[in-house]
C-alpha positions as CSV (number, residue, x, y, z in Angstrom):
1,X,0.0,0.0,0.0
2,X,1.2,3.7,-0.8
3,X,2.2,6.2,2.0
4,X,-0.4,8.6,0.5
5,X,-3.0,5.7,0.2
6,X,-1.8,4.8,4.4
7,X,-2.2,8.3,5.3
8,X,-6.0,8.4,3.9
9,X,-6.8,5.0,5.6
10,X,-5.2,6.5,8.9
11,X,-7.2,9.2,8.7
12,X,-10.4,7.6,7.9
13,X,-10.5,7.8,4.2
14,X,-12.0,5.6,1.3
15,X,-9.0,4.2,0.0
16,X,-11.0,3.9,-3.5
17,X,-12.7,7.5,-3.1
18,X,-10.1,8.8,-5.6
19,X,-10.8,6.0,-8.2
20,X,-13.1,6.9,-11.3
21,X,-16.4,5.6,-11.2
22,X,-16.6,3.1,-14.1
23,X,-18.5,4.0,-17.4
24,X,-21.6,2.0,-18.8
25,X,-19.9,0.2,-21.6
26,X,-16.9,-0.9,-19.2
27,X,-16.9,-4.0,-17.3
28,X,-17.2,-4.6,-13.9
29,X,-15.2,-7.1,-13.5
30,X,-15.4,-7.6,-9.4
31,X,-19.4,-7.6,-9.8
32,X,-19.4,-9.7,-12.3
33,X,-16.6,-12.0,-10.1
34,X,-19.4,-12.1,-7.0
35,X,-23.3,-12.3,-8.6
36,X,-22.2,-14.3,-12.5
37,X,-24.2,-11.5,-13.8
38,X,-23.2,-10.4,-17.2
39,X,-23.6,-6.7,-17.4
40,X,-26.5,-5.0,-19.1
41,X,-25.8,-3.7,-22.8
42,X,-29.5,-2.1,-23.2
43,X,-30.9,-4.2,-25.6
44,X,-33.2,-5.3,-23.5
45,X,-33.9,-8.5,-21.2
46,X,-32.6,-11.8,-22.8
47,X,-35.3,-14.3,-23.9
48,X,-36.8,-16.9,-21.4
49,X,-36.3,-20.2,-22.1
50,X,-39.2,-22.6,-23.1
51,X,-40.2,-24.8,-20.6
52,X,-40.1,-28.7,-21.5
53,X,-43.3,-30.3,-22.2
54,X,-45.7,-30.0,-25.2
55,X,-44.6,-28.1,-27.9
56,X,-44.8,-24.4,-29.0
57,X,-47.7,-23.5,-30.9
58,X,-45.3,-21.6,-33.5
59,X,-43.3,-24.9,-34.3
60,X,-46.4,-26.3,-35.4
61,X,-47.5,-28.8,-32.5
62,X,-51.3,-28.2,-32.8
63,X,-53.0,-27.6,-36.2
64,X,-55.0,-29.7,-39.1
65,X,-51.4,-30.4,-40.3
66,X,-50.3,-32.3,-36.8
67,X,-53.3,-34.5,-36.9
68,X,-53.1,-35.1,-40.7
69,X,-49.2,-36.2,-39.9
70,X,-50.5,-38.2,-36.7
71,X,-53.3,-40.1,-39.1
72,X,-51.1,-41.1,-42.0
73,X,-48.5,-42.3,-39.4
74,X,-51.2,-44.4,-37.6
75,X,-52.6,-45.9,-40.9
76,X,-49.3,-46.9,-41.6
77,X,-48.6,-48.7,-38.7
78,X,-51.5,-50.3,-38.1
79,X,-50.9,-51.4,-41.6
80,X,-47.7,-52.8,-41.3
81,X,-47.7,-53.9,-37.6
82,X,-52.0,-55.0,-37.0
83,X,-53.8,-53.7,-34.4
84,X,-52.2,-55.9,-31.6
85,X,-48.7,-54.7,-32.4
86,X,-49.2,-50.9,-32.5
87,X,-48.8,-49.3,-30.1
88,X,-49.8,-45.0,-29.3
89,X,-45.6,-44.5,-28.6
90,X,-45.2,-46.0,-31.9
91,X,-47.6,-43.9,-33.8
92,X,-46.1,-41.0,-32.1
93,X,-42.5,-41.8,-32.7
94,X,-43.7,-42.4,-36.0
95,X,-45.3,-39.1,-36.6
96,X,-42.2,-37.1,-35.0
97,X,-44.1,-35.7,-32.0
98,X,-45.2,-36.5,-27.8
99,X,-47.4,-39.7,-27.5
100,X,-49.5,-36.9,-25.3
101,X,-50.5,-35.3,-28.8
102,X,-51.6,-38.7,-30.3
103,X,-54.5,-38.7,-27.1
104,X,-54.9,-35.0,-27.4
105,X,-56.2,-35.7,-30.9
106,X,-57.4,-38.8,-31.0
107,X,-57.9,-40.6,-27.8
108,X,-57.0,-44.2,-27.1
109,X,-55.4,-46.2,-29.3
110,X,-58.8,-48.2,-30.1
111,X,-60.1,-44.5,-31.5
112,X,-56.8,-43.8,-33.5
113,X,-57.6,-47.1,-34.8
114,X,-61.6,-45.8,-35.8
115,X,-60.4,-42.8,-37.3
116,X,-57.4,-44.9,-39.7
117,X,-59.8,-47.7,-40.3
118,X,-62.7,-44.3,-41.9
119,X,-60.3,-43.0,-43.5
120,X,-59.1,-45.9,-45.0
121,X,-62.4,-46.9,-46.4
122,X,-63.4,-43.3,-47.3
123,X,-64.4,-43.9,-51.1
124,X,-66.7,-47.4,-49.8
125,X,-68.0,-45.5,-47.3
126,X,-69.3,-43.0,-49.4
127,X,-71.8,-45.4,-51.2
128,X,-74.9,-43.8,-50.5
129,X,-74.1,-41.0,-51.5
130,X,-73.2,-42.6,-54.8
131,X,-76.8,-44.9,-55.3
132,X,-78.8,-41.8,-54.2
133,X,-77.7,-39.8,-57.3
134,X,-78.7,-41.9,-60.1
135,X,-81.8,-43.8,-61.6
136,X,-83.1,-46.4,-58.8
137,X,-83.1,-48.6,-61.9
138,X,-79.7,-48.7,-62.5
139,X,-78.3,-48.7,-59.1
140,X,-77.2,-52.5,-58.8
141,X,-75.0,-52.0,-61.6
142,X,-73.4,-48.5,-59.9
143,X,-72.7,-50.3,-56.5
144,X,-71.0,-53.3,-58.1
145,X,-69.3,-51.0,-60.8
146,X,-68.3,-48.4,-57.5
147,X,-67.1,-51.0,-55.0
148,X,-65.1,-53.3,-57.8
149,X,-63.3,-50.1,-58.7
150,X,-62.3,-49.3,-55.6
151,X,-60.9,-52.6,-55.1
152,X,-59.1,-52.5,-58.4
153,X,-57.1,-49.2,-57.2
154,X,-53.5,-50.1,-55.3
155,X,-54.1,-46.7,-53.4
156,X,-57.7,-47.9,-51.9
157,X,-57.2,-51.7,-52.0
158,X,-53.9,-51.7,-50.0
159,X,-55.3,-50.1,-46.9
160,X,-58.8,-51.8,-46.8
161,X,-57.0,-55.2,-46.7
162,X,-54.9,-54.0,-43.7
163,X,-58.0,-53.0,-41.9
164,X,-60.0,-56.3,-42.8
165,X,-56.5,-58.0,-41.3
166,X,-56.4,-56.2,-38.4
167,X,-60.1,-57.6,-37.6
168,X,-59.1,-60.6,-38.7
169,X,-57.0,-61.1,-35.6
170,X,-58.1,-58.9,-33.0
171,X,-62.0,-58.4,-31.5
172,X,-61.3,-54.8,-30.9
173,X,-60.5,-54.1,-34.5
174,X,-62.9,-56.2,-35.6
175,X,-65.9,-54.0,-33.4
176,X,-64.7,-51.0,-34.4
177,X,-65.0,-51.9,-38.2
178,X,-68.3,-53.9,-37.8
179,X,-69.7,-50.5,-35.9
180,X,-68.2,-48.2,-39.0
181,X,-69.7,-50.0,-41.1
182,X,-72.8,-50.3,-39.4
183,X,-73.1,-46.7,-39.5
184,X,-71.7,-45.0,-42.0
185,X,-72.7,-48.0,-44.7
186,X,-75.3,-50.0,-44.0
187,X,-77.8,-47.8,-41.5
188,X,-77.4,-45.0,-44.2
189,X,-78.6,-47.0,-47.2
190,X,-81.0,-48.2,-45.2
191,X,-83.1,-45.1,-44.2
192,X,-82.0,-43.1,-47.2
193,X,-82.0,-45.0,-50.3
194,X,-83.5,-47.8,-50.2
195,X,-87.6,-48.4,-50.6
196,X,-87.9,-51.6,-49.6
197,X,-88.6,-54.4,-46.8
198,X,-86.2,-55.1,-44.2
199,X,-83.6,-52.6,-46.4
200,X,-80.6,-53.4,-43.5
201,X,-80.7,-57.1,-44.6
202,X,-80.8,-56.1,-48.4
203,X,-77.7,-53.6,-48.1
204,X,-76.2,-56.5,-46.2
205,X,-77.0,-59.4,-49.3
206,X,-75.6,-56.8,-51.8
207,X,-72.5,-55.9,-49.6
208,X,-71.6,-59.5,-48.6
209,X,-71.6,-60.4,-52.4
210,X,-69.4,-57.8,-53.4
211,X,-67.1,-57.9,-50.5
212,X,-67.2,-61.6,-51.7
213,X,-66.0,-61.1,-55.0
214,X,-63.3,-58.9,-54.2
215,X,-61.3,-61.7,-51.6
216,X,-61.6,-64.3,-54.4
217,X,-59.9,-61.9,-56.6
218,X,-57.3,-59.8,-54.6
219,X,-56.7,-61.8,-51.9
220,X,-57.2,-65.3,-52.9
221,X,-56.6,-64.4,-56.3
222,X,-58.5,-67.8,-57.8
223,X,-59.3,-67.5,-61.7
224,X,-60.4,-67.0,-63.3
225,X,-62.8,-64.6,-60.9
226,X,-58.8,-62.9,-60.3
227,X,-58.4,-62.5,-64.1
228,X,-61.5,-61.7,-65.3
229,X,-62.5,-57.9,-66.4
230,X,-64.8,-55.1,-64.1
231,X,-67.3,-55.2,-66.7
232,X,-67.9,-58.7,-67.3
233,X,-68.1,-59.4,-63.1
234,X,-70.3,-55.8,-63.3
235,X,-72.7,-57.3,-66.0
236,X,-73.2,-60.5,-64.4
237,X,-73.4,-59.5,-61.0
238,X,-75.1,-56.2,-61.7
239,X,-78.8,-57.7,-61.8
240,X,-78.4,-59.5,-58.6
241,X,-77.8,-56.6,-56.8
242,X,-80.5,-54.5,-58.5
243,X,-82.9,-57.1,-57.2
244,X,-81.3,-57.3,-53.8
245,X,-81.5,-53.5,-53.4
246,X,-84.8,-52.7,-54.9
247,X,-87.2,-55.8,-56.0
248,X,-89.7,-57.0,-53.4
């Protein structure tokens, strides 16, 4: 220590009184030393960090988009695993987000499975629709004609076999198809297109025949029903379900 700096502290001095006071761009080193406090630059406070759980709205966690991505990786597994196999983890891992999105959407895993397994049979589902615009007379020949060509299609074949696997197999699956179909098929053609007695049983006839027809040929693949052309099954099979659907 300086004499000059002793004789201050002698006489009851600050020894750093005579220091400059340091500026607002310089650092203060010693504060900085005790608190691990990096000095302010005025720019504002730094941003908080997120907190870990569900994602940030901005990096797209919720949205039409999310579920869309959550669906398609659901139909994909229950195609390629079954119902028993898949798990909600999986379909989450598969989709890239947190199973607690999958449940957010969708539920349990048996209700993931009921909205893969609708969208999956979208176009056959969509058969009223199809018989109640058009002649009555010709509608045996526009159900066969509708449901053959869906069947002939890789894009709409492929997933309906996986769903008719997965009931196959599993009891769960096979409820939540039977009550899809029950619904959104058969109950609708029932009490809106068709005129006839007991129209549940009819829809059921005209269904089981064409569901029929379309094991032998894609899944059994026997000939010649597997080699044969749409138009020649349609032609034949056409009347049958005209009289099924609308002939007392």
């Amino acid at each position: 220590m300086s004499a000059a700096a002793l004789s201050r502290q002698k006489a009851g001095e600050d020894p750093e009184a005579g220091a400059e006071p340091p500026t607002g761009g310089e650092p203060q080193s010693e504060g900085e030393s005790r608190t691990g406090k990096e000095p302010q630059t005025g720019e504002g406070p730094a941003p908080a960090r997120r907190r870990r759980g569900r994602p940030a709205r901005t990096e797209s966690a919720d949205g039409p988009a999310t579920r869309d991505r959550i669906l398609g990786a659901a139909r994909a597994e229950f195609a390629e695993r079954g119902y028993d196999k898949t798990s909600v983890r999986g379909i989450a891992k598969a989709a890239g987000v947190d199973p607690a999105l999958v449940h957010h959407y969708f539920g349990t895993k048996e209700q993931v499975f009921g909205a893969a397994v609708e969208l999956s049979l979208a176009a056959a589902l969509s058969m009223p629709d199809t018989l109640a615009d058009g002649a009555e007379e010709s509608m045996g020949e526009r159900m066969a004609r509708t449901m053959l060509g869906i069947w002939e299609r890789p894009d709409t074949r492929a997933p309906m076999l996986a769903v008719l696997r997965s009931a196959l197999t599993n009891e769960t699956a096979a409820a939540v198809l039977r009550s899809l179909i029950e619904r959104r098929l058969l109950e609708r053609m029932a009490s809106e297109v068709l005129h006839v007695e007991r129209p549940k049983f009819r829809a059921q006839l005209a269904a089981a025949q064409l569901v029929g027809i379309a094991l032998l040929r894609h899944v059994i693949e026997m000939d010649p029903m597997a080699s044969a052309e749409v138009d020649e099954i349609v032609a034949m099979v056409g009347p049958t379900i005209q009289r099924y659907l609308t002939e007392d």
